[in-house]
MARVOKE-811835 format. One record per atom (N, C-alpha, C, O): y, x, z. Coordinates in steps of 0.02 Angstrom, whole numbers, padded with zeros to 5 digits, always signed. Example, Ala and Ser with C-alpha at 12.3 -4.5 7.8 and 13.67 -1.06 7.14 Angstrom:
# residues 2
-00284+00660+00390 -00225+00615+00390 -00165+00660+00390 -00166+00712+00423 -00112+00642+00354 -00053+00684+00357 +00002+00645+00394 +00057+00670+00402 
END
This chain:
# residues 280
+05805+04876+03485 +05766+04897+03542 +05791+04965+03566 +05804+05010+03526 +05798+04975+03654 +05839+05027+03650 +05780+05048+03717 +05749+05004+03746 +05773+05130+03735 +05734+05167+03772 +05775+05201+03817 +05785+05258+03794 +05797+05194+03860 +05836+05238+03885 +05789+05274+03957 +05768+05253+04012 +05788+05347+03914 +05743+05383+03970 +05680+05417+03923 +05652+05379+03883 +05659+05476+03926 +05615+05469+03875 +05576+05534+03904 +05577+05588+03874 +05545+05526+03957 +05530+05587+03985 +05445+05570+03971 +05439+05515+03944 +05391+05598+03982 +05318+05597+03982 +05308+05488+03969 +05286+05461+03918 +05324+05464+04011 +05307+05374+03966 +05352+05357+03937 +05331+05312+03902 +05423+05365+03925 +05487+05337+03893 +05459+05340+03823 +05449+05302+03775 +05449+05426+03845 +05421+05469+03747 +05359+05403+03718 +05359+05365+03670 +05324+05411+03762 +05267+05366+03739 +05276+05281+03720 +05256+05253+03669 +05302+05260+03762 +05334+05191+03739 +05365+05186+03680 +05349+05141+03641 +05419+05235+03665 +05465+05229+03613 +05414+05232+03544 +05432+05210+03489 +05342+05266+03557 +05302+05296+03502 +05277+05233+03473 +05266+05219+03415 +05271+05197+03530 +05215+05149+03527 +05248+05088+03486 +05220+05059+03439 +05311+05074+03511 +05362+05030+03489 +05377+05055+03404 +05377+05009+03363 +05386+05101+03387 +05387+05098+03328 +05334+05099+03278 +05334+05078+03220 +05284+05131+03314 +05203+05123+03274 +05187+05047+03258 +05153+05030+03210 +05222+04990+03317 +05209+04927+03300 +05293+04902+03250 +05313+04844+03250 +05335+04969+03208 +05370+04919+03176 +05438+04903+03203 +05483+04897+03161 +05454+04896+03266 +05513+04879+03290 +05565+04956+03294 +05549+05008+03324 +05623+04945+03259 +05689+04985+03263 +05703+05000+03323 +05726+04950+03352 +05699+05057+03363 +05709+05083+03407 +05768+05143+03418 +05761+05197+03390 +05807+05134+03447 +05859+05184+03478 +05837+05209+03550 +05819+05174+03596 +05844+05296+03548 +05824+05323+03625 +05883+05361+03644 +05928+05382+03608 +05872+05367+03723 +05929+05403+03747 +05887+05442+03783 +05831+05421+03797 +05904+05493+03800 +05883+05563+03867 +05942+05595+03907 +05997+05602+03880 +05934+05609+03954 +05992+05656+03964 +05980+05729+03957 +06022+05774+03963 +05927+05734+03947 +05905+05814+03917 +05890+05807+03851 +05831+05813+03833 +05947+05790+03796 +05938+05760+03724 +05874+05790+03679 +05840+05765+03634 +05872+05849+03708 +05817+05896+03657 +05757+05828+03670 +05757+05782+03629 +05726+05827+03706 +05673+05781+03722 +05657+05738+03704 +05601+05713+03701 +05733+05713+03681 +05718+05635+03628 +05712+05654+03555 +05691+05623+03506 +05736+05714+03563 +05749+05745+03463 +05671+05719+03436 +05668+05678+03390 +05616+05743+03462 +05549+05724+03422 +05531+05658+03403 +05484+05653+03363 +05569+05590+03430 +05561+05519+03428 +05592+05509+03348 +05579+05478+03296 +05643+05555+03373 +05709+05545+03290 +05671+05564+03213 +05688+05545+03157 +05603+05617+03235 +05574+05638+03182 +05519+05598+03177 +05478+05621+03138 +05500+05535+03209 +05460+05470+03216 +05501+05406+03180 +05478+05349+03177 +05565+05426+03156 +05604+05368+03164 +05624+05329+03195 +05611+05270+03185 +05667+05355+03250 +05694+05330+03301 +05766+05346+03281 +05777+05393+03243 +05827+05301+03310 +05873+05342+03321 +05884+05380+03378 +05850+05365+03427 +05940+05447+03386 +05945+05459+03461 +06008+05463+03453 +06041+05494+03411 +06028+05420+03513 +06081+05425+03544 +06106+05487+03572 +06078+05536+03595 +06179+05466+03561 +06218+05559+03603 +06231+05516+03687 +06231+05557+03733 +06239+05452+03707 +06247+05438+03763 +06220+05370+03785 +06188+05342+03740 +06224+05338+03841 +06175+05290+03857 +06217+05206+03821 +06193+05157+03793 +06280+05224+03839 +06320+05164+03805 +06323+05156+03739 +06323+05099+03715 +06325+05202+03705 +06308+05202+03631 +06233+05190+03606 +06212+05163+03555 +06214+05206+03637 +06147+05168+03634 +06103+05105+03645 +06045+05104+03624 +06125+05063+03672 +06125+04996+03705 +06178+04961+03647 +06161+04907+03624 +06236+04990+03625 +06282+04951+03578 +06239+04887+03559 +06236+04838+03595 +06205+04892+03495 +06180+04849+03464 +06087+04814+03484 +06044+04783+03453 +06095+04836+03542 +06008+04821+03607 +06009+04731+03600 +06056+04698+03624 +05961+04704+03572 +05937+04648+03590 +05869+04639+03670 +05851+04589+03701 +05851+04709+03675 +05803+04738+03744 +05820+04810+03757 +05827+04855+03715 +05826+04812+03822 +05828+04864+03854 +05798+04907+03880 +05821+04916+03937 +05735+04957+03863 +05670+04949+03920 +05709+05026+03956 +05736+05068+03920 +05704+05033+04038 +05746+05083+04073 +05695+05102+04119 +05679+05076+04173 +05658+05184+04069 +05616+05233+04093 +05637+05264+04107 +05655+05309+04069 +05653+05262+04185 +05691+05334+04214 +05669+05350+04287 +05639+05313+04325 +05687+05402+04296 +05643+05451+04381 +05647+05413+04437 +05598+05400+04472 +05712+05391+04451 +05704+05345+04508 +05773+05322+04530 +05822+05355+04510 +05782+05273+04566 +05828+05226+04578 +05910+05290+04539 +05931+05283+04482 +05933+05334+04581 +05984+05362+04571 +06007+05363+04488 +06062+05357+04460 +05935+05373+04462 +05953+05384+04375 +05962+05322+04342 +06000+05317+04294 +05920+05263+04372 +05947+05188+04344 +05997+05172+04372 +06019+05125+04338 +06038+05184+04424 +06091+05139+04432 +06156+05188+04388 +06203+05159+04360 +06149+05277+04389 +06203+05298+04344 +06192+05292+04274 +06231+05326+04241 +06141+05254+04235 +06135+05235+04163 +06157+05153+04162 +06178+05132+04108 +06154+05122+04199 +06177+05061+04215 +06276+05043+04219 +06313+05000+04197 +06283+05111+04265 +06362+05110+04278 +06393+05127+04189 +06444+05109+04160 +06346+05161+04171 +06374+05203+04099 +06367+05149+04050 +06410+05146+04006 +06327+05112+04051 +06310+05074+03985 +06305+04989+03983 +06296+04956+03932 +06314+04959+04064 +06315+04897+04049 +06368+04860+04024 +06356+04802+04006 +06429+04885+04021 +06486+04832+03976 +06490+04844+03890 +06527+04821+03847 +06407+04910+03890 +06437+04938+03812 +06366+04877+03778 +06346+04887+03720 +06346+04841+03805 +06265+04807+03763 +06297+04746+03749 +06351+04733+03776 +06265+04698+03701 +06273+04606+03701 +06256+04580+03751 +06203+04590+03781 +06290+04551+03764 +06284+04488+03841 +06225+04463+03839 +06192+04449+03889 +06208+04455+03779 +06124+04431+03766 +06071+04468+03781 +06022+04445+03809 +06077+04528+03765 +06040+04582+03786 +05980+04577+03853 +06005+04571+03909 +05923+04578+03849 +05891+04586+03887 +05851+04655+03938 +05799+04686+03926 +05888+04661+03982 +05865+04728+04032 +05798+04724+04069 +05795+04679+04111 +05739+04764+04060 +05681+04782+04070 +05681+04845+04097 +05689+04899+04067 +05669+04830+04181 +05657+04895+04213 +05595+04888+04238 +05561+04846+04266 +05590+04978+04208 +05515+04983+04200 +05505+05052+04258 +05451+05067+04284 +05565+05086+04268 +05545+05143+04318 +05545+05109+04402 +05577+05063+04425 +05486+05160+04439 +05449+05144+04498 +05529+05183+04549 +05553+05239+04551 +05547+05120+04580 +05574+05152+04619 +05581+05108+04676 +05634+05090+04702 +05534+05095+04692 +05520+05045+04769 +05575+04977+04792 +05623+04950+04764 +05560+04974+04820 +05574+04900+04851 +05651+04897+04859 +05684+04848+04841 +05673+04942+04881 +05755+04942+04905 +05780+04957+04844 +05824+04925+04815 +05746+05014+04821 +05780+05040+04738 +05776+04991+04707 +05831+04985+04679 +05735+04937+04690 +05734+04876+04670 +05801+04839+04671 +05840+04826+04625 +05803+04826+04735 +05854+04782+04757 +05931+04812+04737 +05982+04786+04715 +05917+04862+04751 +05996+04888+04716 +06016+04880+04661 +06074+04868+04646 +05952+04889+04609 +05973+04871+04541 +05991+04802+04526 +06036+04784+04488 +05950+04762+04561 +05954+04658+04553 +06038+04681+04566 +06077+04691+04519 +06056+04686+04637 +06113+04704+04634 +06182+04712+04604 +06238+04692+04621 +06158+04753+04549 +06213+04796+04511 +06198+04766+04439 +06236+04768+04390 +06140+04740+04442 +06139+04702+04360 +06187+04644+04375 +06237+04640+04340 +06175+04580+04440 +06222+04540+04445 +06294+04547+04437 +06332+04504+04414 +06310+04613+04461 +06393+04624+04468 +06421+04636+04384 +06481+04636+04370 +06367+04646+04335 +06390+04651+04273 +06365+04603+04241 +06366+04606+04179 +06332+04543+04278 +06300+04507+04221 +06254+04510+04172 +06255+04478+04119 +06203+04558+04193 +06140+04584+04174 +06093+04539+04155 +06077+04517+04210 +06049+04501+04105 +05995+04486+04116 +05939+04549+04117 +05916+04589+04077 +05927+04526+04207 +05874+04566+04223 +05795+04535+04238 +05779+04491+04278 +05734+04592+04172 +05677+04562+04225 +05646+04646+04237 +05673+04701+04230 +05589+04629+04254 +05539+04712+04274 +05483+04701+04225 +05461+04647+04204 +05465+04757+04212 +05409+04769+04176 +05366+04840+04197 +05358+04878+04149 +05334+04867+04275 +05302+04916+04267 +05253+04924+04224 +05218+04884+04192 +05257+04993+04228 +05175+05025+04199 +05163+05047+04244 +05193+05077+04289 +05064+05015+04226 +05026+05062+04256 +04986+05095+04197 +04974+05069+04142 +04968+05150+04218 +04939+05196+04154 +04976+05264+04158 +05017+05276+04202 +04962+05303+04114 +04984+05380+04122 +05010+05378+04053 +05025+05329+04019 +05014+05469+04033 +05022+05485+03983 +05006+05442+03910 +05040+05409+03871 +04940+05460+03914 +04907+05444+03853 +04907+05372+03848 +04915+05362+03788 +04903+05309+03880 +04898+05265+03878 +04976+05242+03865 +04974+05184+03846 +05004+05252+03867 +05112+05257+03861 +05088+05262+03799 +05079+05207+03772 +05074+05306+03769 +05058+05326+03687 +05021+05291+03639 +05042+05279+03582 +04959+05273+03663 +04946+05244+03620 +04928+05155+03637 +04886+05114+03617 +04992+05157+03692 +05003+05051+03681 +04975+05028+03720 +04986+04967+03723 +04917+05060+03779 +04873+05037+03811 +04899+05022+03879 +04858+04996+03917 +04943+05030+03895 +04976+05021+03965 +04947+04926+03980 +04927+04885+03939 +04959+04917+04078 +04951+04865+04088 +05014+04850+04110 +05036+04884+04156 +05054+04797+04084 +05116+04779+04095 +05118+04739+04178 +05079+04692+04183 +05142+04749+04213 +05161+04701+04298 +05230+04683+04292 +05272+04723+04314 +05246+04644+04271 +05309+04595+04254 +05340+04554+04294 +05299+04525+04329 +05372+04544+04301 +05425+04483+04350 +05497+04474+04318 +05532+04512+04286 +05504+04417+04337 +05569+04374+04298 +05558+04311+04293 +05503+04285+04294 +05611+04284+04288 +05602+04212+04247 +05569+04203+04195 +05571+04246+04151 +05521+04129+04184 +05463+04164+04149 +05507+04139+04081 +05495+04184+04040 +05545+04097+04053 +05588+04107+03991 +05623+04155+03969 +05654+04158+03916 +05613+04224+04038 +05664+04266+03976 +05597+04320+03989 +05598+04368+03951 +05556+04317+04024 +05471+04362+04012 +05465+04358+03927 +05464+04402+03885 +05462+04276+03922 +05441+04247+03838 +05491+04273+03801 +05474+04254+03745 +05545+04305+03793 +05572+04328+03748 +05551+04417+03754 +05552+04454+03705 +05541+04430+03795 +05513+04507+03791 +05454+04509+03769 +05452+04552+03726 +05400+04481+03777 +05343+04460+03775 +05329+04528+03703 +05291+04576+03710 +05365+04514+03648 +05339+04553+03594 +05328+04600+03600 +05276+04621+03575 +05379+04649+03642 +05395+04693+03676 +05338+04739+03735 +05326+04799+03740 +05316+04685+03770 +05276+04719+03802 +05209+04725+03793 +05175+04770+03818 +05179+04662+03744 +05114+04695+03668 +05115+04730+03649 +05060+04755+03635 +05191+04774+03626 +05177+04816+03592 +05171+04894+03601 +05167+04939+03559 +05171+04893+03673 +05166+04940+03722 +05107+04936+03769 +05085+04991+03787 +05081+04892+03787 +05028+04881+03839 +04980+04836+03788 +04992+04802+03739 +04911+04857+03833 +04841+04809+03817 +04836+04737+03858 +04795+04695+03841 +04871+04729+03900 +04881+04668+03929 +04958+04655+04001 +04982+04694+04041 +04972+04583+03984 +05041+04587+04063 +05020+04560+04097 +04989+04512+04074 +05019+04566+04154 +05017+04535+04199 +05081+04514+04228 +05129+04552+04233 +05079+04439+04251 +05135+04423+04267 +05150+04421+04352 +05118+04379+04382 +05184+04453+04381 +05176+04450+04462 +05207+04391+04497 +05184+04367+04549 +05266+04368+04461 +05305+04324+04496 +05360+04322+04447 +05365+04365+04404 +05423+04249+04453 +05470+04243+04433 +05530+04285+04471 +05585+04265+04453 +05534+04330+04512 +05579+04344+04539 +05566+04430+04542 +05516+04454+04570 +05637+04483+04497 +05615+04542+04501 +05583+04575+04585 +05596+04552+04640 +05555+04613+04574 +05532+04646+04623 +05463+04649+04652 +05435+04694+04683 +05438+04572+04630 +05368+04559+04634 +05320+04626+04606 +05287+04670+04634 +05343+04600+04510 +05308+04653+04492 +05299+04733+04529 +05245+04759+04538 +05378+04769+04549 +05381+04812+04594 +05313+04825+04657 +05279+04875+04666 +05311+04762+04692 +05253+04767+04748 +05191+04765+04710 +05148+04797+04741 +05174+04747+04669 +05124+04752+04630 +05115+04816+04616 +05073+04851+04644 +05156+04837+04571 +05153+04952+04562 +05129+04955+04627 +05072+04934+04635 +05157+04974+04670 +05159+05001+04722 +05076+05003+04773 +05043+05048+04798 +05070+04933+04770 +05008+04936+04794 +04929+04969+04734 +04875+04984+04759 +04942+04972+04661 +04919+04981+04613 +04914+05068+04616 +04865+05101+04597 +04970+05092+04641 +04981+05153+04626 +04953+05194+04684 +04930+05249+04671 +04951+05165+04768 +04903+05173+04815 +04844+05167+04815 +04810+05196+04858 +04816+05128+04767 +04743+05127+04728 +04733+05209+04693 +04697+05253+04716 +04769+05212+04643 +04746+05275+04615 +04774+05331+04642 +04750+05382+04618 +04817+05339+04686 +04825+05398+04732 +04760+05428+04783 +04742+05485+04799 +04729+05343+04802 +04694+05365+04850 +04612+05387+04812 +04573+05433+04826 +04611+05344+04771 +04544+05373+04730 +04532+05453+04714 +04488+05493+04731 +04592+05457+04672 +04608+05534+04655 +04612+05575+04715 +04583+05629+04708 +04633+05568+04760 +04625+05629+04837 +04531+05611+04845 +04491+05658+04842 +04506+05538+04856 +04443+05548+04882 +04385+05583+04825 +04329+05605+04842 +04410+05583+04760 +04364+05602+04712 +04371+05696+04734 +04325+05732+04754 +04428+05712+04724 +04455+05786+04752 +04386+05815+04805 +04344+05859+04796 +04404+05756+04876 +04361+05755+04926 +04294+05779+04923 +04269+05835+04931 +04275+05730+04912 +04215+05735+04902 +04159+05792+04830 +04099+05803+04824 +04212+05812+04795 +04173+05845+04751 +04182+05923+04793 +04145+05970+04779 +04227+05928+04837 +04240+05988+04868 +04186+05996+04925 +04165+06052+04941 +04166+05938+04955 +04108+05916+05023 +04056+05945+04979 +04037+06001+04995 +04022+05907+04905 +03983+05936+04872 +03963+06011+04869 +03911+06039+04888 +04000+06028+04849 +04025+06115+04836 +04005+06157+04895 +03962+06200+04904 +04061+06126+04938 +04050+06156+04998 +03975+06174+05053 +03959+06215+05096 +03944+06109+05015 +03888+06104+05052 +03823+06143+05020 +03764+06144+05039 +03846+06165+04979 +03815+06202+04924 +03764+06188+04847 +03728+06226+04813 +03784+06112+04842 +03742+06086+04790 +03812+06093+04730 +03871+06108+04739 +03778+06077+04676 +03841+06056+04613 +03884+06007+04613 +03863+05949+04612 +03947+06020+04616 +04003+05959+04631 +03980+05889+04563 +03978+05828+04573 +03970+05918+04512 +03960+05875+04480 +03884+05813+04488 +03866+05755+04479 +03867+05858+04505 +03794+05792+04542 +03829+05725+04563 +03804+05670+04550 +03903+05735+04602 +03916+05693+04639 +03941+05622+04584 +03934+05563+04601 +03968+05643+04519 +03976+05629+04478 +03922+05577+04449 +03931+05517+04441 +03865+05612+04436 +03816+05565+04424 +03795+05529+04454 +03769+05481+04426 +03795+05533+04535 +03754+05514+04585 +03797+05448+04568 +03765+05406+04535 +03874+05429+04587 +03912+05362+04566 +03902+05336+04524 +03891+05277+04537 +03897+05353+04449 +03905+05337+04372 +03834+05274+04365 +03773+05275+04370 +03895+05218+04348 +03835+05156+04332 +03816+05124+04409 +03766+05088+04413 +03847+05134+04459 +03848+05106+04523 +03906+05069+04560 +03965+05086+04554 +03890+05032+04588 +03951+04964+04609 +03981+05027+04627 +03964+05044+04570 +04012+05083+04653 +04065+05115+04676 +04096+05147+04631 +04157+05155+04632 +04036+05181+04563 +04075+05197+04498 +04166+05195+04500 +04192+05154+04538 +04202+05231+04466 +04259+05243+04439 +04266+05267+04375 +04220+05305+04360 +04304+05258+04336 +04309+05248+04263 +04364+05325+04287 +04361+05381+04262 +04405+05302+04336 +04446+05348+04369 +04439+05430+04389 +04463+05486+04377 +04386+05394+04429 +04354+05461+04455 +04313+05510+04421 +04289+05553+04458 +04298+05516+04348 +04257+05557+04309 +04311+05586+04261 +04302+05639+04232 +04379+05542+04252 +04434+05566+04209 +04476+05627+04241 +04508+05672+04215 +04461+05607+04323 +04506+05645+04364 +04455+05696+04376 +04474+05753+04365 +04404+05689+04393 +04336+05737+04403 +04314+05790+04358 +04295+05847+04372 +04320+05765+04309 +04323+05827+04261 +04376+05855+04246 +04364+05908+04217 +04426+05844+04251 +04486+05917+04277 +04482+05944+04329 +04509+05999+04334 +04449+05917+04384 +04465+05959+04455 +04393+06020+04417 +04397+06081+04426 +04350+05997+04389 +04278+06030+04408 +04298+06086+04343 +04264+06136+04335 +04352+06071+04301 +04368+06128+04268 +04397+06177+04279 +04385+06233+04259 +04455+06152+04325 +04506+06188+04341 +04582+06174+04318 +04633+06192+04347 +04574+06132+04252 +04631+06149+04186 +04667+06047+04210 +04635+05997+04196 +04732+06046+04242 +04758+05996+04254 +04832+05976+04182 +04891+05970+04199 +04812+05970+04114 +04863+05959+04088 +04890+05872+04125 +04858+05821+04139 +04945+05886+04127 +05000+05823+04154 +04997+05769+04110 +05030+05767+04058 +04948+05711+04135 +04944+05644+04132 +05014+05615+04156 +05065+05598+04127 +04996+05615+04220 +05059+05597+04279 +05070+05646+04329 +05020+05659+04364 +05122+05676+04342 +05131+05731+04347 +05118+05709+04460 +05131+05662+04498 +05088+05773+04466 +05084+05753+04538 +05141+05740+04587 +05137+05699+04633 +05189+05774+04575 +05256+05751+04612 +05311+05697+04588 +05368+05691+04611 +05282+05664+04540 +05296+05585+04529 +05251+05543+04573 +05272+05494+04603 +05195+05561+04576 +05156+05522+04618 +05161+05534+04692 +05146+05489+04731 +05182+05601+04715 +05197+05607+04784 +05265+05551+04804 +05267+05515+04854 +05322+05555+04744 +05371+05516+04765 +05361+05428+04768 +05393+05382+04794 +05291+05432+04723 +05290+05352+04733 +05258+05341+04788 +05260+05284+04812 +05218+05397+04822 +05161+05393+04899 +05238+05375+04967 +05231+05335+05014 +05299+05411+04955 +05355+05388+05001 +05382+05336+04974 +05426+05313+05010 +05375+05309+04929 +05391+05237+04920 +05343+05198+04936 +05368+05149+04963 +05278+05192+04934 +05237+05151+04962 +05233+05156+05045 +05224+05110+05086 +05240+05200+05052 +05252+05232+05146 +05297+05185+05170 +05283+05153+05220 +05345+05177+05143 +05424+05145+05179 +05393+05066+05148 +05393+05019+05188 +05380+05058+05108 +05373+04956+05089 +05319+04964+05144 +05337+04935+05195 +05255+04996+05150 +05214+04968+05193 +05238+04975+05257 +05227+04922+05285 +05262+05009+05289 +05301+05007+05351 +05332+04972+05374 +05335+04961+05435 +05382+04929+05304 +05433+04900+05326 +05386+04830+05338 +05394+04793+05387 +05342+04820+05291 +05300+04764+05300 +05230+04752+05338 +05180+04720+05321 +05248+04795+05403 +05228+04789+05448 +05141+04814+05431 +05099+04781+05462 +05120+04860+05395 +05060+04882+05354 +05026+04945+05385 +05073+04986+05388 +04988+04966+05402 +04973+05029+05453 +04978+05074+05371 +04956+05063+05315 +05019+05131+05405 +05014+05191+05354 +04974+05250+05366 +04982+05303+05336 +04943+05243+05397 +04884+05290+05406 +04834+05332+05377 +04813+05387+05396 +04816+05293+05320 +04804+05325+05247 +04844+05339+05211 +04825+05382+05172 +04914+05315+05199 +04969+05344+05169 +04980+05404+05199 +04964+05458+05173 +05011+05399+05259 +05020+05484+05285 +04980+05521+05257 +04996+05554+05208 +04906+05522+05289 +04879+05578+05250 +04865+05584+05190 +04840+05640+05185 +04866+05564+05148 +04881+05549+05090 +04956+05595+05056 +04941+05642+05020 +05013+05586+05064 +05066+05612+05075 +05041+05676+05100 +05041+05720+05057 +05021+05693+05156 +05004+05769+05165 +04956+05809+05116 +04968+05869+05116 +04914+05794+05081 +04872+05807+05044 +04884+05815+04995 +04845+05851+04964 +04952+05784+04956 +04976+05770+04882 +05050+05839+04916 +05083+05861+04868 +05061+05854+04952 +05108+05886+04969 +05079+05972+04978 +05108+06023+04959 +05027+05968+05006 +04999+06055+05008 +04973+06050+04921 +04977+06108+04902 +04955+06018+04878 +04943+06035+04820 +05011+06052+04787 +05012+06102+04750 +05065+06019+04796 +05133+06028+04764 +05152+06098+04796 +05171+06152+04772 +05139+06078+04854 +05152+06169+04894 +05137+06243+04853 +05178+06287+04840 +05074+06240+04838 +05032+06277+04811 +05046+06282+04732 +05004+06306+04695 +05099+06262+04713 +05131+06255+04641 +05100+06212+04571 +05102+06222+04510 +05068+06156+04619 +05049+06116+04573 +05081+06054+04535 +05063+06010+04496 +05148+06076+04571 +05201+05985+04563 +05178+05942+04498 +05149+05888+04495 +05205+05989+04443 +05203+05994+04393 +05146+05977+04359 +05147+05932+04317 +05110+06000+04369 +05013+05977+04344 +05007+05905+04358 +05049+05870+04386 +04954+05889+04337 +04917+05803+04336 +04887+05801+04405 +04857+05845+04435 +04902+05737+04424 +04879+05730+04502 +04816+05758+04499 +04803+05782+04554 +04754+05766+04443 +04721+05794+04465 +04703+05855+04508 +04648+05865+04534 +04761+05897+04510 +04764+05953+04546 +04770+05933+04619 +04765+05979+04660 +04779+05874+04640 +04740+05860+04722 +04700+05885+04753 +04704+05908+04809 +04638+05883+04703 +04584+05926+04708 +04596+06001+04763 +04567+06014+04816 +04653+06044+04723 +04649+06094+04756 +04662+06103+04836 +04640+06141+04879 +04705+06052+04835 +04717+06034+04919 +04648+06038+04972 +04656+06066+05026 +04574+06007+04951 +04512+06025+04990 +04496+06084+04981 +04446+06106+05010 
END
């Protein structure tokens, strides 16, 4: 089993994968990062082809299209033909397609496997798998993605599905997280306790499981990085361009995008989208 990528979910996957038992090799290109997996019992690789050498699965956690297709150029003639490739980083619809692409020109078996979930859920196995592929070579990953996620969902036989699935998944919790921001700031503003607003939802058809995780960092102040907000701004221009292209009013995306952008402004990139918040 090989990880290539090991940044905030790579790390976590790789944890999870060996907590359930399976021999894991990781790669990084900032090697320090993977060093802590190695003291989990992992191996780490010094490069991406040496690492894939002996890969019966591939899972490829990385930033976005540019970093999967130059770990792809580096390492697909170095794996077994058998080898199964699982791309798991969000990189929209076209980024998609480039990779189907470039796996064909080497003879890739390729399927997808996003996550949805953050930090902590990468860690401890709970992720929800959105999958696509042929569903005979899904069933050979299958172990694979139990042992990482609490359940898969399967989107379709054909990569990319799963892809539109993230995407619309990930416009779900973008937009929750800005309106929870919203509205606890309307609260505030209006001069009652932001947290009232909190209770006022809790145990009501509008409830969020979401919105009290994200709510109580904004109402603290203290945003440690779940998912870092300028991963999620870059997936808000990837959902921008699929809904556009598919003829989808972006209207809440834009602002949306503006909102996740004055918080990054304001030096929050880095922090957990909860820092949206500061944007009201």
């Amino acid at each position: 089993m090989t990880v290539l990528g090991t940044g905030a979910m790579g790390a976590g996957v790789a944890g999870s994968l060996l907590r359930e038992g399976h021999e894991v090799t990781v790669w990084n290109r900032s090697r320090e990062r993977a060093l802590p997996l190695g003291d989990q019992g992992a191996t780490v690789a010094d490069d991406p082809g040496t690492a894939v050498a002996d890969a019966e699965v591939v899972l490829l956690t990385l930033f976005d299209t540019d970093a999967v297709v130059d770990v792809l150029e580096q390492s697909a003639g170095e794996a077994p033909a058998t080898a199964v490739w699982v791309q798991c980083s969000t990189v929209g619809v076209d980024g998609t397609e480039t990779i189907v692409q470039i796996a064909a020109k080497y003879g890739i078996t390729l399927v997808e496997a996003m996550m949805l979930g953050t930090k902590a859920p990468a860690e401890q196995g709970k992720l929800t798998m959105l999958a696509a592929g042929p569903a005979e070579v899904l069933d050979r990953v299958d172990p694979v993605l139990d042992a990482i996620g609490a359940k898969t969902v399967r989107a379709g036989d054909r990569v990319g599905e799963g892809t539109a699935l993230k995407l619309a998944a990930n416009a779900w919790i973008a937009s929750i997280t800005a309106a929870t921001g919203q509205s606890l700031a309307i609260a505030k503003g209006l001069g009652i306790d932001p947290e009232l607003f909190l209770q006022a939802i809790e145990g009501s058809a509008s409830d969020s499981a979401y919105a009290h995780t994200k709510g109580k960092s904004m109402l603290s102040g203290e945003y440690p990085a779940q998912f870092a907000l300028d991963g999620l701004r870059k997936d808000i221009g990837l959902i921008t361009e699929a809904a556009r292209s598919a003829g989808v009013s972006t209207t809440l995306l834009d602002a949306l995008g503006r909102v996740y952008a004055d918080a990054s402004t304001a030096g929050h990139g880095d922090d957990d989208i909860a820092a949206v918040g500061t944007a009201f």
